[in-house]
N, C-alpha and C positions, 0 to 999 in steps of 0.2 A: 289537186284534190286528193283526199284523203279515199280508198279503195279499199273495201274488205270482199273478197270473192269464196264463197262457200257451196263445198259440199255437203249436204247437208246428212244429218243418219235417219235412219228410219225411224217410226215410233213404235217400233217393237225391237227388241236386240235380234240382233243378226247370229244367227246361231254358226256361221260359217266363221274359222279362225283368219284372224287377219292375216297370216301369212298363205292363206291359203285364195285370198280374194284379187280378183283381177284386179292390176290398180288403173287406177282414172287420170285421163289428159284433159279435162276441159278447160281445169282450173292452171295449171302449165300452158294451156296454150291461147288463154285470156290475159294471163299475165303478162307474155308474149307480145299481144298486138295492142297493150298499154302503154302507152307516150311515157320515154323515161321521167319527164317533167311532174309523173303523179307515184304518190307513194300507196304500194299494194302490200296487201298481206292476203296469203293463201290461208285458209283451215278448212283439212277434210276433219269435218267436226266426229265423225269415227271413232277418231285417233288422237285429236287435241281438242283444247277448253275454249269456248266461242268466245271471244271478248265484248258482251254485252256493254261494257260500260265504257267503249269508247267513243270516239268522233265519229261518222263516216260520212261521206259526202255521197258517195253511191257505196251501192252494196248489190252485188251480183251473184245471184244464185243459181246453181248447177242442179237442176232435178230430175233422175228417174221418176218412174211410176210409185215404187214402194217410198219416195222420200217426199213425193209431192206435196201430203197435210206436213210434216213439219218444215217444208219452203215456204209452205203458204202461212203457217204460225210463225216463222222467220221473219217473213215480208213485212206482216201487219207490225211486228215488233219492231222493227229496223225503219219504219214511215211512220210509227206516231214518233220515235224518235229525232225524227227531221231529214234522215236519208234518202236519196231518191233510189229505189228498189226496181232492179233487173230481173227478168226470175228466163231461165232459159234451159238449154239442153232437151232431152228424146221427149219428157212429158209436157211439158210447156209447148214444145213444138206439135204435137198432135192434140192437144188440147186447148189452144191458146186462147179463145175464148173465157172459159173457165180459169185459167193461171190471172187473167188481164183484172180481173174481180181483185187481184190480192197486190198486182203491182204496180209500178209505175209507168213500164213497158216491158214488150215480151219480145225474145230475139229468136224466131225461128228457121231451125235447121241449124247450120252453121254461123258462126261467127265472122268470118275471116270478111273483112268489107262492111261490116255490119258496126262492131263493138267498137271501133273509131269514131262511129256514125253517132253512135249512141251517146259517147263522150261530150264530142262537139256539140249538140242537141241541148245533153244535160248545160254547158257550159252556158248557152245563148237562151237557159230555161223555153227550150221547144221540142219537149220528149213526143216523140209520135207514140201511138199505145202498141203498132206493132213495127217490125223489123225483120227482111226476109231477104237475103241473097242466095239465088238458085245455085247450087254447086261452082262455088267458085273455083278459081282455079288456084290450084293447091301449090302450086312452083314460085307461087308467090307468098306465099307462110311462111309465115317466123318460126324459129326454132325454139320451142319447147323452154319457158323459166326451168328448170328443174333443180329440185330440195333433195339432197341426200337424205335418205331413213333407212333402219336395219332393223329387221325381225328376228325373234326369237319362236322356235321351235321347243316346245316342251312335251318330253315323254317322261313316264315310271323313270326316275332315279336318271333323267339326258335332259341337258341343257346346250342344244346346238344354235350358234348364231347362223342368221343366215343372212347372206349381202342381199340389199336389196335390187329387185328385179328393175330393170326401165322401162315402162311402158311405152312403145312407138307406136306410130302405124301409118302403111306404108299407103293405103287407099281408103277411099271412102266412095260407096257404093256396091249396090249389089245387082248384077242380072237375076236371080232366081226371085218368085215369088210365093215363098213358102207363107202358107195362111195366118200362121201363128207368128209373124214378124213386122216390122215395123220401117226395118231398113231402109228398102226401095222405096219407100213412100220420102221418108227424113233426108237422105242422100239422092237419091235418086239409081236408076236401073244401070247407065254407065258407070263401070269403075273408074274411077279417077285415080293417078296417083304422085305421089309425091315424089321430087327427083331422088335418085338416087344417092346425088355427089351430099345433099342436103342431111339424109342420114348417114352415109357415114359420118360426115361433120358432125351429128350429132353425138352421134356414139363417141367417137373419139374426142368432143372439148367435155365430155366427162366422163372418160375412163370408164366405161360403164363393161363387165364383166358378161352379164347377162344381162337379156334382152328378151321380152314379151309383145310378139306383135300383134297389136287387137283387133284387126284385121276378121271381116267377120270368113273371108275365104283367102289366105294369101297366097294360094295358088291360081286364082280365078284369070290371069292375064301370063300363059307359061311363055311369052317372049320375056316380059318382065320380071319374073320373079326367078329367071336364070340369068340373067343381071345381078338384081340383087343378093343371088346365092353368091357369084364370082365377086362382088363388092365387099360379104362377109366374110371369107375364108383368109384374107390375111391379117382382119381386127381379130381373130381369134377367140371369137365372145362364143358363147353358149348362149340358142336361140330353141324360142318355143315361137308356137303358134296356134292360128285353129284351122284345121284344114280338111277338104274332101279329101274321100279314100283315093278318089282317084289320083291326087297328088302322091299318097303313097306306091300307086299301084303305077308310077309311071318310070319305072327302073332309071336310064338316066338324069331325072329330075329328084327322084329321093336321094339313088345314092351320092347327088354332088349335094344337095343339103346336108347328105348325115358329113361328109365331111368340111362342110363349112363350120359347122357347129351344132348342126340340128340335135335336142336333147329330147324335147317331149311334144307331142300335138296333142290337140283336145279333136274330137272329132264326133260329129253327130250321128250317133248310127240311130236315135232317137226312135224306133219297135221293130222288134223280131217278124212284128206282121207283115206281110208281104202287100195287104190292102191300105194298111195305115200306110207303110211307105209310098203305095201309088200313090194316096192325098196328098203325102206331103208333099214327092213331085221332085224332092231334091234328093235323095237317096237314090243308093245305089239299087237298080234291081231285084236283085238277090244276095242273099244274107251271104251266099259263099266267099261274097268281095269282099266283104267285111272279113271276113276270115282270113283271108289270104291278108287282107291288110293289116290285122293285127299282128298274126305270125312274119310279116317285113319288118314290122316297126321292133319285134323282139328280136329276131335277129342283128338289126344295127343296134341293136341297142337304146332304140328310143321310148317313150313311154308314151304308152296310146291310152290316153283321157279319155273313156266315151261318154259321151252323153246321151241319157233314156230318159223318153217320157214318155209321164202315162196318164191314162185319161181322156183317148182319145177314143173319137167317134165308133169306133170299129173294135174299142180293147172289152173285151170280158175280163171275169174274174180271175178264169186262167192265164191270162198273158202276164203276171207278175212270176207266177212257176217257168214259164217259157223261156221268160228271158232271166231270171235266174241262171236258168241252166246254160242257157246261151253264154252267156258271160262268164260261169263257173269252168263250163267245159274248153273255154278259149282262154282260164286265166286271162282275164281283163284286169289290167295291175290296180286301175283305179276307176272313178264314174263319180259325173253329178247325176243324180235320179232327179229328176223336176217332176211335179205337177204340172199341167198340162195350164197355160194361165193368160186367158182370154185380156192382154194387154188393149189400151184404146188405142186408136189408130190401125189396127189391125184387119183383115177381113175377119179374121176367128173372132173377134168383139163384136162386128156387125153384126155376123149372121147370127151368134147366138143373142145377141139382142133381139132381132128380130125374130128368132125363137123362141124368147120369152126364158132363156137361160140362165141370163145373168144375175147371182144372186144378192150383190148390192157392188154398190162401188165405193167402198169404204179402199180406197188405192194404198194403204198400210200393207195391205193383204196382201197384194198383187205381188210375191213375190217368189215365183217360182217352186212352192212348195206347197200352198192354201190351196185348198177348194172354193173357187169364186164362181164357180155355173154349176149348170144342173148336168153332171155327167149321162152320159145316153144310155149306158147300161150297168150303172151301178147308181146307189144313194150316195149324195158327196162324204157320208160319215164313213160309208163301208169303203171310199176309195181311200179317204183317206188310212184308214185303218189296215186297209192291205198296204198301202203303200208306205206304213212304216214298218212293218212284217217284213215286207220286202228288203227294205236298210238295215233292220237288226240282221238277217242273216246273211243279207251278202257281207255286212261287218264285224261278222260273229268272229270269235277266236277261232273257229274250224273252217273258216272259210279265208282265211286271211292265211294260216297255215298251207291251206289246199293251195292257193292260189300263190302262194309266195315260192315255192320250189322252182317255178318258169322266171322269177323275178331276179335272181341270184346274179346271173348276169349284166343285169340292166343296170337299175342303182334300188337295192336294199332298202337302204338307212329311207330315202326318202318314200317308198313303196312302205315300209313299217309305220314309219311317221304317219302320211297319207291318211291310212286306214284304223290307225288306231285313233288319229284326233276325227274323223268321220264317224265312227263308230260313237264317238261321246258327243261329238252333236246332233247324234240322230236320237240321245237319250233327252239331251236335252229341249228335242221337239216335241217330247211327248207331250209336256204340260201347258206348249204355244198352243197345241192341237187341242185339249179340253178345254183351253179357254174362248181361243176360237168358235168350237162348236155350242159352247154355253151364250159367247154372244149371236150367233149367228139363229139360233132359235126366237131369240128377241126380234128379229129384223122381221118388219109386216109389209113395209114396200116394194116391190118388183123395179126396177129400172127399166127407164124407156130409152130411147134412143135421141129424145125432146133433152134430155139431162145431161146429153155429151153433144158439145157442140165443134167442130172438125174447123182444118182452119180459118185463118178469116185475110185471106192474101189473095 
């Protein structure tokens, strides 16, 4: 059979540069556990041109939240065509009801057990509508198809290529139950994880240089991931991740990373408030940890990504000045600032459903920077409107100055990079934002909870 698997893009441009975007394994690791006997073609439609006008016998779709209406315009387009349409991954899996409306069958949670299933089905014309294996076991997965690509970094008068990153990951699952996630619920609460001997293999049958582990904690198991640390220190790759402070704050578990390869972590310190931290439940206590873990990660040399968000139950108007200064006074070399964004599947969907919060579900929006509920103590025009105050000037020229002095040591070139292509896509969200707010004055129906229907397994 003829196989087209897509990623699909959102239907608004992504204001985020693609070198700077986490890259995606689903469609690598569907390719994967495809019988060599069918011939596949990958497109993260992003990046490349869909090929509407060909055969396809199935067609299998990869969807977040934010890409969901254009899987679901994919679908309809790819089944009047004659293909039979998969539509799967984080949204489809918390929504599957809703996906089931646009396709053939829906494959929730993971794949691995499933997308065989699926085949065979298609082949003997007896698709069931859903498809669900509970955390399989991951020692049994295939190693990743993987497509060489390479990115280009552009500054004022710099054209730097850059190799591109390999996306791994080493577990699936998460113990924490932070409200705003969707994790635990998709993977489930035990981390699972994948053998060791398997990634090296993989790293190594493709030379891969650098390595991004997508890992939503890759310290959450420390017998395991000082394994993994002694398995990377002789491929010699330069490794990121996303990680608790507490990983950094655990002396000899960082510094055997910084000398495996460790270069950069992304890391949630997500509000300076001490109450918003309580909610979230997965933060560290006090903001001092966070300090101290910023000031390790500069000392080795690595670069501490934070992530803030705002818009939560407990944030006033002041908490964008707060953590300004928080971040300014601790040069923080870099940061995603998020909207705070009531994803389905969530408890934070629920309950602000059931608070009568949610202001439509147009899922284009739902992407980490839109106002989609009724914030608690601000109007969603004034969050948002502080909340791009707040990116101009933690991106401002004097602030990338101020903060670039503690950077000198670390790595410069990509610290400058960073924040000057940050700085022009926070220009460029200005105009996403008034048209936003232009359409969202139109919208007269409230969402119920009767409109999103939860799995069906």
């Amino acid at each position: 059979m003829n196989i087209l698997l897509i990623s699909p893009k959102s239907n608004f441009p992504d204001v985020t540069p693609a070198w700077l975007r986490i890259p995606q394994l689903a469609l690598p690791i569907l390719a994967a556990l495809t019988s060599p006997e069918h011939e596949v073609l990958m497109i993260e439609e992003e990046f490349e041109r869909l090929p509407l006008d060909g055969h396809w016998d199935v067609v299998g779709i990869s969807a977040m939240t934010a890409t969901a209406p254009r899987a679901y315009e994919l679908a309809l387009l790819f089944r009047q065509n004659g293909a039979k349409v998969i539509l799967g991954g984080i949204h489809p899996s918390v929504v599957p009801d809703e996906a089931a409306q646009f396709a053939d069958a829906v494959v929730i949670g993971e794949a691995e057990g499933m997308w065989e299933r699926v085949l065979y089905d298609v082949r003997r014309n007896r698709l069931r509508k859903f498809y669900h294996n509970s955390q399989p076991d991951l020692s049994e997965s295939p190693l990743p198809v993987r497509r060489r690509m390479r990115s280009v970094l552009r500054l004022p008068s710099l054209v730097m290529p850059i190799k591109a990153v390999m996306p791994i990951m080493a577990s699936r699952g998460c113990p924490y139950d932070c409200e705003f996630c969707c994790v635990h619920r998709v993977y489930g609460r035990r981390q699972r994880h994948i053998p060791i001997e398997l990634i090296v293999e993989d790293i190594r049958r493709t030379g891969a240089r650098r390595v991004m582990f997508l890992d939503d904690n890759i310290g959450g198991v420390r017998s395991y991931i000082v394994q993994l640390i002694t398995a990377l220190k002789p491929l010699k790759v330069s490794w990121y991740a996303q990680a608790s402070p507490r990983f950094i704050l655990d002396d000899e578990l960082f510094d055997a990373a910084v000398r495996s390869g460790l270069e950069a972590l992304f890391v949630g310190v997500e509000s300076v408030d001490p109450e918003a931290r309580k909610r979230i439940r997965k933060s560290l206590p006090s903001i001092h940890l966070y300090q101290k873990a910023i000031k390790r990660c500069r000392s080795a040399g690595v670069i501490f990504h934070a992530s803030v968000i705002f818009g939560l139950d407990e944030d006033t108007p002041g908490v964008f000045e707060r953590t300004l200064e928080f971040l300014l006074r601790n040069s923080v070399p870099s940061i995603s600032a998020c909207i705070l964004t009531p994803y389905p599947g969530t408890p934070l969907f629920e309950r602000l459903m059931r608070e009568g919060r949610i202001l439509h579900t147009n899922w284009s929006y739902y992407d980490h920077t839109t106002v989609c509920y009724q914030p608690k103590n601000m109007d969603p025009e004034e969050l948002a409107e502080r909340y791009l105050d707040f990116r101009n000037r933690f991106f401002s020229y004097s602030s990338i100055m101020q903060r670039g002095y503690a950077q000198f040591r670390v790595a410069p070139l990509v610290y400058l990079g960073t924040n000057l292509v940050y700085r022009k896509t926070t220009r460029l969200m200005e105009e996403h934002f008034r048209n936003y707010s232009n359409w969202l004055r139109q919208q007269k129906r409230t969402p119920t909870l009767d409109m999103i229907k939860g799995p069906t397994v």
